[in-house]
N, C-alpha and C positions, 0 to 999 in steps of 0.2 A: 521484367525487372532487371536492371543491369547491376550487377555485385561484380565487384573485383573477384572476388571467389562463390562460383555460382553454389557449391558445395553448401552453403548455410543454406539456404532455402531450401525448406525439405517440407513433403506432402504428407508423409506417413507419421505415423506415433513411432515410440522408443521404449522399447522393454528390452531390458534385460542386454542391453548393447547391441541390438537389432533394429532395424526399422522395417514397419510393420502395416500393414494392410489393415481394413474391416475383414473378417471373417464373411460378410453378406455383399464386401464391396460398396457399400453407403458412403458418403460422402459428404462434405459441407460444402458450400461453397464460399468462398471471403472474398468480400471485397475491399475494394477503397472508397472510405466514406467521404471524399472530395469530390469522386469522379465519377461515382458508381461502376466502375470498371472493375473486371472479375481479377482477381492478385492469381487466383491460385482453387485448390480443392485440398481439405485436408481428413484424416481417413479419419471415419468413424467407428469405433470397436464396440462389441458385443460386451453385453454381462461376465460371460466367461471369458473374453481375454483381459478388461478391467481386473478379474481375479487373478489373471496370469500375472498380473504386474505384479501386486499383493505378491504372490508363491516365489516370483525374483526376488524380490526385495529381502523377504523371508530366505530366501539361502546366502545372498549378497551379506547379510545381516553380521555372522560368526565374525566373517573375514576380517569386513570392515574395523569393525569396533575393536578388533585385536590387535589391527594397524597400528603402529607406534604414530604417536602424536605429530613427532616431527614429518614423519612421510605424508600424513594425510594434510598436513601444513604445504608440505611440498606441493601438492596437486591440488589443493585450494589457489595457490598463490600463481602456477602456472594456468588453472583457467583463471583466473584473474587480468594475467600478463594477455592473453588472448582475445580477451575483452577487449583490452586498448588497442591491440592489434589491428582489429576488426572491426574498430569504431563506426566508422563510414558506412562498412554495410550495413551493421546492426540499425545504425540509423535510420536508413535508408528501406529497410524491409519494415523498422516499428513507425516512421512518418507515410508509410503507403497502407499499415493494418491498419493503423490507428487514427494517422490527420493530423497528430503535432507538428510543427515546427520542426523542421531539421536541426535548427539550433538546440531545442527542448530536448528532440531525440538524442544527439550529439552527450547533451549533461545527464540523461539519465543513463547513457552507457558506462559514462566516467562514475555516477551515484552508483548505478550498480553493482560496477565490480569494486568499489571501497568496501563494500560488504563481505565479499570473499577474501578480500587483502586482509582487512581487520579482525573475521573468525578464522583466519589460516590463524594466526597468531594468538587470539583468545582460546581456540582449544586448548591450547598450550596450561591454560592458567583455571581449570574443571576444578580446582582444588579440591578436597577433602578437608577435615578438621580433627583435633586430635581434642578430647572432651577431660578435663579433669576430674579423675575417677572417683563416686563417692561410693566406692564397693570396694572391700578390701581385696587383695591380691587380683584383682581386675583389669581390662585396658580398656579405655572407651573412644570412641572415635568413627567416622563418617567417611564415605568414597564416593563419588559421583558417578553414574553408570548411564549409558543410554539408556531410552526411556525405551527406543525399536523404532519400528515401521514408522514414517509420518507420511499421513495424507496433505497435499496442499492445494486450494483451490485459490487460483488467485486472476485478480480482475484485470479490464481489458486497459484501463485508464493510464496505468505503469507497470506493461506487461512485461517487463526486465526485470526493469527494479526488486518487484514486488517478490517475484523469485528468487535471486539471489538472497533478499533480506533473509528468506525464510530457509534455503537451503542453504545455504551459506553456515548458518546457525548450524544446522540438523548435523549435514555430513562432518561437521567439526567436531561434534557431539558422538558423532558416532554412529549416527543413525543412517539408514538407507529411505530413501524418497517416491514417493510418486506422486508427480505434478498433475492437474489439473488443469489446461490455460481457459481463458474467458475464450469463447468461440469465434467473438471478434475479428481478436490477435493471439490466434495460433503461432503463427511463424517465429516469432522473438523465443517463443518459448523451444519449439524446436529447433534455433538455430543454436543458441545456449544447449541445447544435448550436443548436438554436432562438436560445439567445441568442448566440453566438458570429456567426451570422447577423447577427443586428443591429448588435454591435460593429460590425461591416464587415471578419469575415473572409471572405475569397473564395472562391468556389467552388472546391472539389477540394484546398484545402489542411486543411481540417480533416473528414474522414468518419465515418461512423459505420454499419458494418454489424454485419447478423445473421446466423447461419445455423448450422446442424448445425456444431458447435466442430469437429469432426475436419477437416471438409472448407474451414473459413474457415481455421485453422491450418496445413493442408496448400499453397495457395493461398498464405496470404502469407509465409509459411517458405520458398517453395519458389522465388518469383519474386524471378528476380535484379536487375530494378528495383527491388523492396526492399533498404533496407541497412543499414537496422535492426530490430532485432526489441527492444521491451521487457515483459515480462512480471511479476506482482505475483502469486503464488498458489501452488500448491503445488509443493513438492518434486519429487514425481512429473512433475509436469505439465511443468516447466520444462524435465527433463531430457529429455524429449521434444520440444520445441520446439527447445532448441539442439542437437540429434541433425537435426531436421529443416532449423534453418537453417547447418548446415558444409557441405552441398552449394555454397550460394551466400557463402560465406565471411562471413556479417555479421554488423555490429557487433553484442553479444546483450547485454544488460542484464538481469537476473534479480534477484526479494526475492521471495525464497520464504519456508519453513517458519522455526517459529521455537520454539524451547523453553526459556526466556528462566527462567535463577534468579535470585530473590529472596532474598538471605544480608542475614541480621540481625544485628551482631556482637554482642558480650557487654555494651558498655556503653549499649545503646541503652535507651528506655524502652519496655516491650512492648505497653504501649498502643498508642501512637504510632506501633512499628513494626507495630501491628498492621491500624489503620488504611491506612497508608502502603499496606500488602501489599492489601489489600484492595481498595481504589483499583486498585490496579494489576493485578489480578487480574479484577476484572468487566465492564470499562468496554467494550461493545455482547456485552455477553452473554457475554464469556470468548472471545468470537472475532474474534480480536485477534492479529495476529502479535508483537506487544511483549507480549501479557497474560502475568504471572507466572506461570511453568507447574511450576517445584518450588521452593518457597518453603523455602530451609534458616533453621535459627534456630541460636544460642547455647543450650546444654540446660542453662545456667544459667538460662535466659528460656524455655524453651520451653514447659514445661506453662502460666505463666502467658500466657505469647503465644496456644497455643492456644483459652484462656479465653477472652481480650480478642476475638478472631478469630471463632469463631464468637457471642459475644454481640451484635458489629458485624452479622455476615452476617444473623444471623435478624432485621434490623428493614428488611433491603431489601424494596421493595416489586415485587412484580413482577407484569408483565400486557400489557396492551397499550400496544405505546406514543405512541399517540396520547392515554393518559391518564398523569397525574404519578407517574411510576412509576422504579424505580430499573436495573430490568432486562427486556428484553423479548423475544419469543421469540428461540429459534432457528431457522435458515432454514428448516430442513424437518426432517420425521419420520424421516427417516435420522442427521442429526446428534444427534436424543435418543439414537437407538439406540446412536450409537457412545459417546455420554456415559454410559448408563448401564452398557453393557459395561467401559468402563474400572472404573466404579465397580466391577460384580460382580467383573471380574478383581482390584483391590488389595484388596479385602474376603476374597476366596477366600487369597489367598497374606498375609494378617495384617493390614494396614489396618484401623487403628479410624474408625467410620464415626462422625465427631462431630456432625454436622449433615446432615442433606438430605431431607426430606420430599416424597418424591413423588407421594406423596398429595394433596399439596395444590398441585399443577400448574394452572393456571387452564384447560388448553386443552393439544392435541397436539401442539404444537411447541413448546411451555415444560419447562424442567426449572430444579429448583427450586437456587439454591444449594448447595452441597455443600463440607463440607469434611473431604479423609482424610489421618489423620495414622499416621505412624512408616511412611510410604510406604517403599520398600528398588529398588534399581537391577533390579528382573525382575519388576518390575511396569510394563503398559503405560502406566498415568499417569506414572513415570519417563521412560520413553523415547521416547515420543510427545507430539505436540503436542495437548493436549486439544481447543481451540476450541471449550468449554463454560463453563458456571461452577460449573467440578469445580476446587478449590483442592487441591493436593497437599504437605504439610508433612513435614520430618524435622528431627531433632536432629544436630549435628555439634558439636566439642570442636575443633580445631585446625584453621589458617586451612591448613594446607597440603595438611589431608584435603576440606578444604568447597572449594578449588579445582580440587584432583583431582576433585570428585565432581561440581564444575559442569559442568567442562570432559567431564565423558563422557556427549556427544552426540554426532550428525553435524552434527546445529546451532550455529549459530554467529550468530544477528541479536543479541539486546540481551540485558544483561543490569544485575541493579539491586543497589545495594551500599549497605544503612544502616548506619554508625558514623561516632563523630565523631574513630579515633582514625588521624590522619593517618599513620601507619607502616602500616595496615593498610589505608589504603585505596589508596598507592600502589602495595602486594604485588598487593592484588586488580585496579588498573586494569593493571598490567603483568602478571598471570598469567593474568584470564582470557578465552577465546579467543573475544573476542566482537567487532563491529562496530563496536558500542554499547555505551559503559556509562554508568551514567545511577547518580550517589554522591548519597545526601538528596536527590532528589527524583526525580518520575516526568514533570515536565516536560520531557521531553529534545527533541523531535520540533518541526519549524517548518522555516520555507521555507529559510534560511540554511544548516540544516543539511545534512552529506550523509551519508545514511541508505542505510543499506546494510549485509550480514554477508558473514560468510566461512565457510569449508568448505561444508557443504552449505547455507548459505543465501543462496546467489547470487553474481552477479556484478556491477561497477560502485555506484555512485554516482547516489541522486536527491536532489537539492534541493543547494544550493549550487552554487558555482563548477563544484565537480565532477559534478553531474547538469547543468549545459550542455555542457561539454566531453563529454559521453556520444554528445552529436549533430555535434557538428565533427569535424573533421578537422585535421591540421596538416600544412600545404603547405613543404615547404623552399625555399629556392629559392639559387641563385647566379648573381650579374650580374658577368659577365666583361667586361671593357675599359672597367673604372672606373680612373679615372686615380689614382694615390697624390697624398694631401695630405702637401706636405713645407712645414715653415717652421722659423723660425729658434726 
């Protein structure tokens, strides 16, 4: 791996402003899922040193949160600055773990560190409230206070990103950290220590462990010195985590799964919306908690949509993404598998299969675009979250059938809505049961915002006012033998 500064690439975990070995010497090994080539080895820790991190974070803890706001502003803002710095490499280490696009990797360096730019400066604003007292000679009023330790486990898909959103928050709040990364993509995650190190964050407030997931999951779920747990990844998994942390009653934050419609209305132009969809559809390979997973159309528009759509898809380039390519693998050989079972399943029960040539896959963890239409609600590309670049199309005639028919998921993250005719887009932002809705365009996503679904896909708030407040607490308080102000 050639980095301008080999120093980001690092093997070991991060506790406590150390880097750190296994205790038994275990190892992972990572590769690159373009090439099968081995990237690297990264250490795997025992039970007890997962605790160790815990017992850091736990003395790191006092310091921290006594930090005056503007210092810890300060060294949010300086790893931030180092972010941009270091773009190239960052990118360069997260398109060889992961498979994105060097271009993808390149903006999720710049997305990421927006996150640390914007809580350097929202800690700033933790406010407190001053309560108009209905108790005589009383004072009533609120402070915000870290919540403590936060556990984070966050996935392989936006191993940057998905860290800074969360830590970014925490340490602004006050809190001290220990990261979890997807096994994946280790390295992003430990490169982000490396320079978080530099900025001058302290030992034991920002960590970074490995190890057999069940048993780092079980460990920081279970220890009631943690009191937060946040989590980015699947459905499944989440509800296993917060089964795990009600023992210890903590705060739980969840962005899970996601099966996000794309509804085209009737006056739209099907080029256009075609484009749009497609965008929205492929962007790091289909695996993507926002990517469009049942794309409904206007069946006044639709056969020409399906036109415009697959003529789009077949000019993507795809391959490795270290080369200028449009799509690049998927993580592993298990994820083909499950892409092209969806595919055989909506083919088996009537799916016309308008595009996807497998044939001409560069390599075993590539699957080529794909797109199947007159999809129906009992087929697995309906009801499941693809996180491929399987495009799934239907026709619909009436706004109150294409809501009903968005709305039957257990999902609930984003969803996208093209028309320009403002009666129907207000039906759809108030009928459909999403987190997110995202009307003419697919830009929704940024630090400001707070990103988050309902029903089964999760719980709380990341990014904005409301992903800080995820890590505070709010303190009441009342001061008894305050004198009343009387005047004329």
């Amino acid at each position: 791996m050639e980095l301008n500064d080999p120093r980001l690439f690092r093997e070991l975990a991060y506790i406590d402003g150390q880097w750190m070995a296994g205790d038994q010497g275990r190892d992972l090994a990572v590769d690159d899922p373009a090439t099968g080539e081995i990237l690297g080895h990264v250490a795997l820790l025992e039970r007890e040193q997962v605790s160790h991190a815990v017992t850091a974070a736990e003395r790191a803890f006092p310091a921290w949160r006594a930090l005056g706001v503007n210092r810890r502003a300060e060294i949010l803002s300086a790893w931030c600055r180092l972010l941009h710095e270091h773009k190239r490499d960052l990118a360069n280490i997260m398109t060889l773990e992961q498979g994105k696009p060097l271009s993808d990797a390149r903006g999720e360096v710049e997305y990421g560190a927006s996150f640390l730019h914007w809580f350097a400066e929202e800690g700033k604003r933790a406010y407190g409230a001053t309560i108009p007292s209905h108790l005589e000679d009383s004072m009533l009023g609120t402070i915000k206070e870290p919540v403590g330790i936060s556990a984070m486990f966050t996935p392989w898909n936006f191993p940057l990103a998905m860290i800074t959103r969360k830590a970014g928050a925490a340490l602004a709040a006050g809190c001290p950290v220990v990261v979890k990364p997807a096994g994946e993509t280790p390295f992003s995650a430990l490169a982000l220590a490396e320079l978080a190190e530099r900025a001058g964050v302290p030992g034991g407030v920002f960590n970074v462990v490995m190890g057999e997931p069940e048993v780092v999951s079980e460990v920081l779920c279970t220890d009631a010195r943690v009191r937060s747990v946040s989590f980015t990844g699947s459905t499944r998994v989440g509800k296993l985590l917060l089964e795990q942390s009600a023992s210890s009653v903590k705060r739980v934050a969840l962005e899970l799964g996601g099966n996000a419609p794309f509804i085209v209305g009737p006056d739209m132009d099907p080029d256009e919306a075609a484009a749009a969809a497609l965008a929205a559809k492929f962007q790091t390979a289909g695996q993507d908690c926002l990517a469009a997973n049942r794309i409904f159309v206007h069946s006044s528009l639709y056969e020409r949509f399906i036109e415009c759509f697959a003529a789009r898809m077949k000019k993507l380039n795809v391959g490795n993404g270290v080369m200028d390519v449009d799509i690049g693998p998927l993580i592993h050989a298990r994820a083909v598998d499950t892409a092209r079972a969806l595919v055989d399943d909506g083919v088996a029960k009537g799916a016309r299969l308008i595009a996807g040539d497998q044939s001409m896959a560069p390599g075993t963890n590539f699957f080529m675009p794909t797109l199947l239409a007159d999809i129906t609600t009992d087929m697995r590309v309906f009801r499941e979250e693809t996180f491929s670049p399987v495009a799934a199309v239907c026709a619909f005639d009436d706004d109150d059938e294409v809501i009903s028919r968005a709305n039957d998921t257990e999902y609930g993250l984003a969803a996208y809505v093209y028309t320009h005719d403002i009666r129907r887009i207000y039906k759809y932002l108030r009928g459909l049961e999403y987190g997110m809705v995202s009307v003419n365009t697919l830009k929704m996503t940024g630090a400001p915002v707070p990103f988050g679904g309902v029903k089964q896909s999760g719980l709380g708030r990341e990014g904005g006012h409301l992903g800080l407040d995820e890590y505070l607490d709010t303190k009441y308080f009342c001061m008894g033998g305050v004198p009343s102000v009387s005047g004329s």
